[in-house]
Every structure is written in C-alpha cells, then in structure tokens.
N, CA, C and O atoms as CSV, one atom per row, in Angstrom:
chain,resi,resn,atom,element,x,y,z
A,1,UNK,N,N,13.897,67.392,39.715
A,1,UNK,CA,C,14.269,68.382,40.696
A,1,UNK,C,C,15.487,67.927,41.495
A,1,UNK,O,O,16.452,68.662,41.707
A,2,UNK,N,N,15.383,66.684,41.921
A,2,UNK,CA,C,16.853,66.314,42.396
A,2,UNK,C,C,17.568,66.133,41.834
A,2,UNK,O,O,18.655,66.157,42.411
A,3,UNK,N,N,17.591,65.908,40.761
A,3,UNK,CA,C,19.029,65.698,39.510
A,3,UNK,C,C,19.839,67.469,39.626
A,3,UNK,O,O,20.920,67.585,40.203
A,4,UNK,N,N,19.274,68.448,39.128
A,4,UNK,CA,C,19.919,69.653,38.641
A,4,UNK,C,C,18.869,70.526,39.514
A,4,UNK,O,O,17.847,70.525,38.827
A,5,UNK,N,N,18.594,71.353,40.823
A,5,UNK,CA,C,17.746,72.104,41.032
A,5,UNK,C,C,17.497,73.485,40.211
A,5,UNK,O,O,16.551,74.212,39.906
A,6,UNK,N,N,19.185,73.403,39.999
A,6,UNK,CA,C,18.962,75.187,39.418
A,6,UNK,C,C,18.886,74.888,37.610
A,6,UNK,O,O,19.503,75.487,36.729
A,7,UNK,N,N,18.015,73.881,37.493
A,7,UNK,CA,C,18.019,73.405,35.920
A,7,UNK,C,C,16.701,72.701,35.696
A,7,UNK,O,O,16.332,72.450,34.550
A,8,UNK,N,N,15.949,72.361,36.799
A,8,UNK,CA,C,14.989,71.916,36.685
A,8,UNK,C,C,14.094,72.102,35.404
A,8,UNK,O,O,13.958,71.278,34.499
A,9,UNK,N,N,13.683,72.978,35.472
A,9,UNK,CA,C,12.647,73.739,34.491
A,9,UNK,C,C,13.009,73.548,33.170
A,9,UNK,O,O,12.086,73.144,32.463
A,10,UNK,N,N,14.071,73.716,32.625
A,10,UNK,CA,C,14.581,73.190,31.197
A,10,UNK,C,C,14.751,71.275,31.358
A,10,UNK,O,O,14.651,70.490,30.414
A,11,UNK,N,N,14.976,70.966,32.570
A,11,UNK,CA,C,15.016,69.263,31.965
A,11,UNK,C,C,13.511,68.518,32.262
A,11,UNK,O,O,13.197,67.422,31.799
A,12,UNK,N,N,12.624,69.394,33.172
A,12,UNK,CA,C,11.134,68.747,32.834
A,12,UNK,C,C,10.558,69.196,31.534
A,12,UNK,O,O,9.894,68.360,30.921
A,13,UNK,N,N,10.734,70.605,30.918
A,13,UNK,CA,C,10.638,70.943,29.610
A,13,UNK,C,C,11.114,69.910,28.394
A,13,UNK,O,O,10.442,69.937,27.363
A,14,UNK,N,N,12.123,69.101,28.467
A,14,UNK,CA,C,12.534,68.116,27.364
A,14,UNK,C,C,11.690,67.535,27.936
A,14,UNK,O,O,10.510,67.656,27.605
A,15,UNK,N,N,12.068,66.789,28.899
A,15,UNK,CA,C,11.128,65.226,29.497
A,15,UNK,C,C,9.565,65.530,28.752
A,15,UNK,O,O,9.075,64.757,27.929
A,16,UNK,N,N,8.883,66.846,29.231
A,16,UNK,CA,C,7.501,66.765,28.520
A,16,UNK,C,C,7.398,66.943,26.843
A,16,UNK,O,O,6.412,66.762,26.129
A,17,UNK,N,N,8.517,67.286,26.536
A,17,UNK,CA,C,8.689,67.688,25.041
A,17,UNK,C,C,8.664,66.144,24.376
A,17,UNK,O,O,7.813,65.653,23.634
A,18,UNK,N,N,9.562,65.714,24.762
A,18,UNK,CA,C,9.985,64.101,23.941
A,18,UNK,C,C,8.773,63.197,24.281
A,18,UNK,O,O,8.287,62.357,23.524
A,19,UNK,N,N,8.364,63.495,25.526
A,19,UNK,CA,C,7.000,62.560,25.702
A,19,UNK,C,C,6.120,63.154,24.940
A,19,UNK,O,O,5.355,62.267,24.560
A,20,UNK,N,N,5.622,64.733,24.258
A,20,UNK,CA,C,4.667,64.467,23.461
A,20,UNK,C,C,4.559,64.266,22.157
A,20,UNK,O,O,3.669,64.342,21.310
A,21,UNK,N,N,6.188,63.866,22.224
A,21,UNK,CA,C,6.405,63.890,20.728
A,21,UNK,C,C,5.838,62.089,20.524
A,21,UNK,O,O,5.087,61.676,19.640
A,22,UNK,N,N,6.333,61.464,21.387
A,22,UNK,CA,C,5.985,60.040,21.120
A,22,UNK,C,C,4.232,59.534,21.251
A,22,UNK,O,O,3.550,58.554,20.951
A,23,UNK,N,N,4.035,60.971,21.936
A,23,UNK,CA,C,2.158,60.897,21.935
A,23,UNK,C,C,1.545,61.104,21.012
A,23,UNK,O,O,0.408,60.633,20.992
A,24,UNK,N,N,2.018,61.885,19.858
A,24,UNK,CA,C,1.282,62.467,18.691
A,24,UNK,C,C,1.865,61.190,17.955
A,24,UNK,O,O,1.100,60.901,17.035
A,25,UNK,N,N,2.965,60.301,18.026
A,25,UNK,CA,C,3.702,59.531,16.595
A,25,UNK,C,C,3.395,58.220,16.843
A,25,UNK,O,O,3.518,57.340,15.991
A,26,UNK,N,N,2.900,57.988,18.257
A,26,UNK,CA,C,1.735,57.063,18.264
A,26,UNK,C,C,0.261,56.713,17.759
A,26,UNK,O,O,0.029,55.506,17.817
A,27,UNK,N,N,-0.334,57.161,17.484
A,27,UNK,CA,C,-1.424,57.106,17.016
A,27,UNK,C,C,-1.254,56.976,15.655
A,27,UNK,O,O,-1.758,56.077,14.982
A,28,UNK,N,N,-0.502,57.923,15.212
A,28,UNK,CA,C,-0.166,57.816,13.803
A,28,UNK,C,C,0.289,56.412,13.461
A,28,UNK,O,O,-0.363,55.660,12.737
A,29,UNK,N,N,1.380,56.121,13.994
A,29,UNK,CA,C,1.781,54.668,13.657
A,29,UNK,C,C,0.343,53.645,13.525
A,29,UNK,O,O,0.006,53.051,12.501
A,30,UNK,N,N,-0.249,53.629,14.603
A,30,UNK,CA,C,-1.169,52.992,15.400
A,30,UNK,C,C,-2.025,52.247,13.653
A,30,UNK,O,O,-2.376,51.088,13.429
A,31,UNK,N,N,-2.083,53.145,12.988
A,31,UNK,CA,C,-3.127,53.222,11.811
A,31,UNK,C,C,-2.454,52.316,10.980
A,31,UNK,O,O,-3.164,51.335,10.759
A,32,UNK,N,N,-1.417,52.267,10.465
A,32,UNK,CA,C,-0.835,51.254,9.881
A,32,UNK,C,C,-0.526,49.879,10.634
A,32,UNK,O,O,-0.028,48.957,9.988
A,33,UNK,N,N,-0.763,49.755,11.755
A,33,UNK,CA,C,-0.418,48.298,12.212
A,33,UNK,C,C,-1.754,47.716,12.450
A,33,UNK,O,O,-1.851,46.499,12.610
A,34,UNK,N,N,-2.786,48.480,12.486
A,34,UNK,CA,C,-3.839,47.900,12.744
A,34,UNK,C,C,-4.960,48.362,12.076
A,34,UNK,O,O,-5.513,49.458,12.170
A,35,UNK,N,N,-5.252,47.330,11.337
A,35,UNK,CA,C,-6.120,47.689,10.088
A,35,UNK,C,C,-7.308,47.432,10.356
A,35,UNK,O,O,-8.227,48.098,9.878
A,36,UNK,N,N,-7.518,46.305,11.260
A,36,UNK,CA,C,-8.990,45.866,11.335
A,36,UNK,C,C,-9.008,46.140,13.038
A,36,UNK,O,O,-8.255,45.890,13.979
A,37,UNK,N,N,-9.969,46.623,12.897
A,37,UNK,CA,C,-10.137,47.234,14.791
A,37,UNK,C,C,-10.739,46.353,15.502
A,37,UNK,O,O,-10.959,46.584,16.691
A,38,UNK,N,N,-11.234,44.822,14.734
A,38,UNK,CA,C,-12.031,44.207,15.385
A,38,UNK,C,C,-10.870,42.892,15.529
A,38,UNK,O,O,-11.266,41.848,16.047
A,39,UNK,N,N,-9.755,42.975,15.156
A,39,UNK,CA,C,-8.680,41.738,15.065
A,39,UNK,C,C,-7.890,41.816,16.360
A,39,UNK,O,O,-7.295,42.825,16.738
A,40,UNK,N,N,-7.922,41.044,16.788
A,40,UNK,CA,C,-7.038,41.071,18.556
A,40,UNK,C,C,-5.682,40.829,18.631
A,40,UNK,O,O,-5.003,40.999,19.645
A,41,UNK,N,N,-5.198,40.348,17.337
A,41,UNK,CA,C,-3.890,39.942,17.262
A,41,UNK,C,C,-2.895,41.021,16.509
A,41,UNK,O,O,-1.684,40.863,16.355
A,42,UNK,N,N,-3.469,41.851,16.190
A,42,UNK,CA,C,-3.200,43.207,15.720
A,42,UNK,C,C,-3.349,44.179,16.698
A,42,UNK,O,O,-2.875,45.263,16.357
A,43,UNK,N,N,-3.911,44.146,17.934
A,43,UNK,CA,C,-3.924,44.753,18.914
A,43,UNK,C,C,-2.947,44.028,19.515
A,43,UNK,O,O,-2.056,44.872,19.417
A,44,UNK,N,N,-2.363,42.995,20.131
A,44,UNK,CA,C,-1.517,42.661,20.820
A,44,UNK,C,C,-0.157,42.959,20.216
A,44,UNK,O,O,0.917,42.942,20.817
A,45,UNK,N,N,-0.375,43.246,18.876
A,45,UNK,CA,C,1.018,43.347,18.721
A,45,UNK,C,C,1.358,44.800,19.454
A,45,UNK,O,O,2.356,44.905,20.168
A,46,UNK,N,N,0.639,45.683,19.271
A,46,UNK,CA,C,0.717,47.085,20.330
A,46,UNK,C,C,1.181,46.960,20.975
A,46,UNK,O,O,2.257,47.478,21.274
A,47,UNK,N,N,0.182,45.715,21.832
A,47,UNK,CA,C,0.715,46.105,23.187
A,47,UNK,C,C,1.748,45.693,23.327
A,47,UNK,O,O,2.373,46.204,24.255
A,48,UNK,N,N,2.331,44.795,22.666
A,48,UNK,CA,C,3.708,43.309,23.060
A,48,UNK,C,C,4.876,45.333,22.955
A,48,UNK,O,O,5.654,45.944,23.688
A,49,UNK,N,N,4.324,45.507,21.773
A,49,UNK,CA,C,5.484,46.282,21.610
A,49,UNK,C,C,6.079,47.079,22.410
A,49,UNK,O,O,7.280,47.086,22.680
A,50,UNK,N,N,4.867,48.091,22.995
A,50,UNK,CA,C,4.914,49.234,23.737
A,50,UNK,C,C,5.482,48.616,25.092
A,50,UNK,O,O,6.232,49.210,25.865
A,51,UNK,N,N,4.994,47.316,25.246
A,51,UNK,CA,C,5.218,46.941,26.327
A,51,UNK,C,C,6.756,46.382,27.098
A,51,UNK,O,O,7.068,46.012,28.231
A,52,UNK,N,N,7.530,46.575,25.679
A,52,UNK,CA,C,8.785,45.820,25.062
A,52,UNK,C,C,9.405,47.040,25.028
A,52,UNK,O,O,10.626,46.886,25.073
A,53,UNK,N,N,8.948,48.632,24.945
A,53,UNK,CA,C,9.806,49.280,24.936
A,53,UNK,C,C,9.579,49.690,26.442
A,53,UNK,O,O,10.671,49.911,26.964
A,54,UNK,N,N,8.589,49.854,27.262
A,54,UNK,CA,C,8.644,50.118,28.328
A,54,UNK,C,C,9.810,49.445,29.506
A,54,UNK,O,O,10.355,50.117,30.381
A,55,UNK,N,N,10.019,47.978,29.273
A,55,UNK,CA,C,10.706,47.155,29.610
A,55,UNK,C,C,12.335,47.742,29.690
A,55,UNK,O,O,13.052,47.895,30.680
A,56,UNK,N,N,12.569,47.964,28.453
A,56,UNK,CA,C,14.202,48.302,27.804
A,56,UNK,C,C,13.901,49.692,28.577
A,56,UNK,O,O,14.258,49.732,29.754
A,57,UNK,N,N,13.303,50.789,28.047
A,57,UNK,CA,C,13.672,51.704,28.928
A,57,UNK,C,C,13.661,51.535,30.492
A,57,UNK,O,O,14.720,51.716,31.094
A,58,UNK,N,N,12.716,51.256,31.065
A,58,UNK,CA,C,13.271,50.779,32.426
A,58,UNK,C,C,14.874,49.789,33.084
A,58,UNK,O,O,15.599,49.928,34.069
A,59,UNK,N,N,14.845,48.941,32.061
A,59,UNK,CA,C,16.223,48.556,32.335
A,59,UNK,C,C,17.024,49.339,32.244
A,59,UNK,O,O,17.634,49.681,33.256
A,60,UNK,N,N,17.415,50.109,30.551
A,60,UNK,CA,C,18.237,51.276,30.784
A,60,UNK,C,C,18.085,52.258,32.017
A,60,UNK,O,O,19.140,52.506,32.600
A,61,UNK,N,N,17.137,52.750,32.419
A,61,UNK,CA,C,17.244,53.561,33.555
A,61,UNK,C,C,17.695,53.187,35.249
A,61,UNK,O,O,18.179,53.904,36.124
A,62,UNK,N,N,17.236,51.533,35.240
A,62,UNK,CA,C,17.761,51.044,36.273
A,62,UNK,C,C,19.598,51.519,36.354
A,62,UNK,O,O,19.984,52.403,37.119
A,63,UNK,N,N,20.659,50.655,35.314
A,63,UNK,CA,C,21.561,50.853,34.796
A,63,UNK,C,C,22.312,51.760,35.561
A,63,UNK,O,O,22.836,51.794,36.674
A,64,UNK,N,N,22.145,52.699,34.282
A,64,UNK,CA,C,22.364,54.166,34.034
A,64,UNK,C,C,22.287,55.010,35.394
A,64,UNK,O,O,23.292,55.328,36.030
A,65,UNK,N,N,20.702,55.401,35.842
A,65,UNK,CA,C,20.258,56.519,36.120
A,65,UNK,C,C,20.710,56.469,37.973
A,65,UNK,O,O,20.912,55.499,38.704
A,66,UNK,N,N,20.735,57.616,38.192
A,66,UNK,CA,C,21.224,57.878,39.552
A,66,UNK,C,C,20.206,59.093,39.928
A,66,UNK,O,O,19.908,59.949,39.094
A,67,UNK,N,N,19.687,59.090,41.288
A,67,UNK,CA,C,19.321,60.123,41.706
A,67,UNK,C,C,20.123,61.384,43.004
A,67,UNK,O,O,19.665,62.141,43.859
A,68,UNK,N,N,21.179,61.112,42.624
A,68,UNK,CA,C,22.190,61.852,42.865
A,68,UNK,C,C,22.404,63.502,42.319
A,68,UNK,O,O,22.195,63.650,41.115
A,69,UNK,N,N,22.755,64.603,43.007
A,69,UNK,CA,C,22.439,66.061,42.523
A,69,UNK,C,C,23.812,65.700,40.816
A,69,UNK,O,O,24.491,64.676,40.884
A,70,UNK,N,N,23.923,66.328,39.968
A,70,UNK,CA,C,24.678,65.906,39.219
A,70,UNK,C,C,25.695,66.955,39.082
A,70,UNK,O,O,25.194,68.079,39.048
A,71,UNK,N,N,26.988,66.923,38.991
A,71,UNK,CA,C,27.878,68.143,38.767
A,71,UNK,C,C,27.661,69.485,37.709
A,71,UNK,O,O,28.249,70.537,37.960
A,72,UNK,N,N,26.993,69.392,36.808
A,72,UNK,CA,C,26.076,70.325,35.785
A,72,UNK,C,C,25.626,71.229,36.277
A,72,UNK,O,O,25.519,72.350,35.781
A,73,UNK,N,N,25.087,70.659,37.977
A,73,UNK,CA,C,23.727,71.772,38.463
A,73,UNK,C,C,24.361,73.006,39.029
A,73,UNK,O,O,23.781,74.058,39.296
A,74,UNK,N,N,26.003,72.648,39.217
A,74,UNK,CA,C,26.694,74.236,39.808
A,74,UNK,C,C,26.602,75.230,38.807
A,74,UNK,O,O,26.530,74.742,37.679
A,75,UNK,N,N,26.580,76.553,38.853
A,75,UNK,CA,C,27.142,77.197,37.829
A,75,UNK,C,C,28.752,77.395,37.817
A,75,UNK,O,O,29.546,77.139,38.722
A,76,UNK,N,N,28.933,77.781,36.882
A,76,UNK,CA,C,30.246,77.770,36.052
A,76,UNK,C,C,31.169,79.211,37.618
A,76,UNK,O,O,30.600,80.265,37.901
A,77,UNK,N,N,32.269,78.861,38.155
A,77,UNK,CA,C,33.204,79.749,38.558
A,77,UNK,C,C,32.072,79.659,40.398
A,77,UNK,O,O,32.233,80.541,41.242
A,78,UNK,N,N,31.285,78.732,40.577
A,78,UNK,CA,C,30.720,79.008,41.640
A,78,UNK,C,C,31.270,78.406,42.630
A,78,UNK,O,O,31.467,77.251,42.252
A,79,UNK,N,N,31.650,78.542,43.745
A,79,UNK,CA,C,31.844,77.528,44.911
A,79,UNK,C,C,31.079,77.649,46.198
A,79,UNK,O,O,30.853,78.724,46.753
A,80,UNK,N,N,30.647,76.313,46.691
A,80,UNK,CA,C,30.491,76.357,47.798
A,80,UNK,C,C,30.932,77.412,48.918
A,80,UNK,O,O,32.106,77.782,48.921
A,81,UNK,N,N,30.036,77.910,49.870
A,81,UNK,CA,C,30.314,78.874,51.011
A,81,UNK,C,C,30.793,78.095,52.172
A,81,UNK,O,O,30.227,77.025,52.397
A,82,UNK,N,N,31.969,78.565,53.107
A,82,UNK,CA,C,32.577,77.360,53.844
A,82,UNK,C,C,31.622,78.223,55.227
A,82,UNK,O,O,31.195,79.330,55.556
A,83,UNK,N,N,31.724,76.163,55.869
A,83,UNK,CA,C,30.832,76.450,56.818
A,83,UNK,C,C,31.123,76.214,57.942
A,83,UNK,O,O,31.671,75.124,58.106
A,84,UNK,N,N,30.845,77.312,59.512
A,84,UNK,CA,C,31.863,76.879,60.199
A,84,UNK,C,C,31.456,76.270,61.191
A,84,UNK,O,O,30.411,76.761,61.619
A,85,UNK,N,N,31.876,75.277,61.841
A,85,UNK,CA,C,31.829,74.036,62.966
A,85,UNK,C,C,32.241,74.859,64.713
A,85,UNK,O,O,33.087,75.445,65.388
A,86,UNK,N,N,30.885,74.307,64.659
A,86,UNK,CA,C,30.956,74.804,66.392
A,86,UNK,C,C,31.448,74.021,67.226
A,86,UNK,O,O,30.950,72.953,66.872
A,87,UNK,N,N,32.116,73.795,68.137
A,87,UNK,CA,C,32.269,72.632,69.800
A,87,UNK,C,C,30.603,72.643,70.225
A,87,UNK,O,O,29.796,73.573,70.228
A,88,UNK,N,N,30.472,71.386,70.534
A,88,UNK,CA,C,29.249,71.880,71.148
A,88,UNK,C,C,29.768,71.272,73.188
A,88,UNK,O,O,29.147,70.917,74.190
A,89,UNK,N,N,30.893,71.440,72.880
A,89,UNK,CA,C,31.349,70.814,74.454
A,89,UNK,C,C,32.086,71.777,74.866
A,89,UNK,O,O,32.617,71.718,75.975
C-alpha cells in the first residue's frame, strides 16, 4: 500500500500469486528430497535450504527495497494540485 496506493490491488495480487505458486511447488519438490520420513538429515536439508533462500531474499530486499511512494503510482498526464500557503502572522 505504500509503495503504489493507486496500484495496490494488482501488486498484492502478484505478491499472493507468486507466493502460491511456491506453496503448491513445494511439497512437490518435498517428495523427491526426502524419501525416508523417518531420516533427519533429509529433513535438514529442507530446512538448511529454505532457510538459505529466506536469508538471500531478505538480503536482496534489505539492498534493493525502499518504502518510499514510487513514481509508477501517478497516472500518466496527472499532476499534482498546487497548494496555497497561508501567513499565519
């Protein structure tokens, strides 16, 4: 909502889109790395992993990301309304 207000709704729409895409392609994976459900070292590799991408994406977002309104969120030919300054003396 603070990135783009008048865009909101289409960029929480990806954000939930791409997250459930990695929710359904998890599990799936899940089956091939871990064969025996009772082996712990086949479970850690999960977690090392997930935990390894959580990491990198947070760094990238440190980086990168700004919570600043972003120039995108104007529409196209719009400008600001000028605003006028009172004395207050």
């Amino acid at each position: 909502m603070d990135l783009s207000p008048n865009h909101a709704g289409t960029l929480i729409g990806l954000s939930n889109g791409i997250s459930n895409i990695f929710s359904i392609i998890g599990p799936l994976l899940l089956q091939f790395i871990v064969t025996e459900q009772d082996n712990p070292m086949q479970w850690a590799v999960i977690f090392y992993v997930a935990s390894a991408i959580y990491v990198a994406v947070t760094v990238i977002f440190d980086i990168f990301a700004s919570g600043e309104q972003q120039p995108w969120n104007d529409e196209p030919g719009s400008k600001p309304k000028p605003v006028a300054v009172l004395d207050s003396a």
